[in-house]
C-alpha positions, 0 to 999 in steps of 0.5 A: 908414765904419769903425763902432766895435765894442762890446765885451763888457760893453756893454748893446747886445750883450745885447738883443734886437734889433728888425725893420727896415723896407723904408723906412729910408733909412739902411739901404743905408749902414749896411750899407755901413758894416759890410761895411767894419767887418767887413773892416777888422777880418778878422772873416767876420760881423759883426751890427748891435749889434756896432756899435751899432745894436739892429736884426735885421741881420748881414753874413757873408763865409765866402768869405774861407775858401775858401783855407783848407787844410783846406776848400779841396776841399769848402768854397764860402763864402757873402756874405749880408746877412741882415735880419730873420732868421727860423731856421726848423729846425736839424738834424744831429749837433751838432759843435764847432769854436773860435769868436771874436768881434770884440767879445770880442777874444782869447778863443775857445772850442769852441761846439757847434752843428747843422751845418745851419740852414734860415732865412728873411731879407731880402736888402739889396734886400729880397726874401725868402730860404727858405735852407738852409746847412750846415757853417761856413756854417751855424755862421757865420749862427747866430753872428751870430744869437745876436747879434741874440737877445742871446746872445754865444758865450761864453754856449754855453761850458761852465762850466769853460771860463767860470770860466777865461776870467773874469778875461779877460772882465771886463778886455775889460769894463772896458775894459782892453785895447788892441784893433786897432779901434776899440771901444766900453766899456760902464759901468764 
């Protein structure tokens, strides 16, 4: 079923989300649910309060890009669902690169982000990963992480860079646009 994307504004997005348990038995639908969200919107990651729920949960499908161009030669994408993540290091020189968001449509950015990350996660069958991922993989996971932390990628923009997107945020606040999906508003 496709779910509803929050938008920014929205409360959920800035809270910190909460551990699942092994025995929640609308776990596996739920994930399900957003695999076909993610998808039905062309995002590549997608995190649980992006669509309403407020757990420790994300999907990611960075294989989409292995057609891409400029990756093509050295590129091998991931398709992860990541529950209850735990990062454990991140490491090497900082590199930026425009990032997007499903919740915060048309706005995109230069986030500067470490080009490995070391994480430890439950898989959807719960059995424990010890992972390190590099490059866009790697960018693409912390994204989504700062989601279930409460932290949106605008947040890593520089303050020129917010000042200018303001009057754009505060329409997607509002709920002043006309969006692809479905989407959420918070309180006006």
């Amino acid at each position: 079923m496709k779910l509803s994307v929050y938008a920014y504004g929205h409360p959920i997005l800035r809270k910190k989300c909460e551990e699942v348990t092994k025995d929640n038995p609308e776990l596996a639908s739920f994930i399900a649910d957003m695999w076909e969200t993610m998808y039905h919107t062309y995002g590549i990651g997608l995190a649980a309060p992006q669509v309403g729920k407020a757990i420790r949960v994300f999907v990611v499908d960075t294989e989409q890009l292995n057609d891409d161009e400029d990756e093509k030669d050295n590129f091998i994408g991931i398709k992860r669902v990541l529950i209850n993540p735990v990062k454990v290091q991140e490491a090497g020189t900082p590199w930026a690169y425009e990032e997007g968001c499903l919740s915060i449509p048309e706005i995109r950015g230069k986030v500067t982000r470490q080009p490995q990350l070391r994480i430890q996660f439950y898989d959807e069958n719960f059995n424990f990963h010890d992972e390190v991922f590099d490059g866009m993989n790697a960018r693409v996971i912390q994204h989504e992480y700062d989601h279930i932390e409460g932290i949106l990628f605008t947040d890593h923009l520089t303050a020129l860079k917010k000042q200018l997107l303001k009057k754009k945020m505060e329409k997607i606040r509002k709920g002043d646009i006309s969006p692809k999906y479905k989407m959420v508003f918070g309180p006006k």
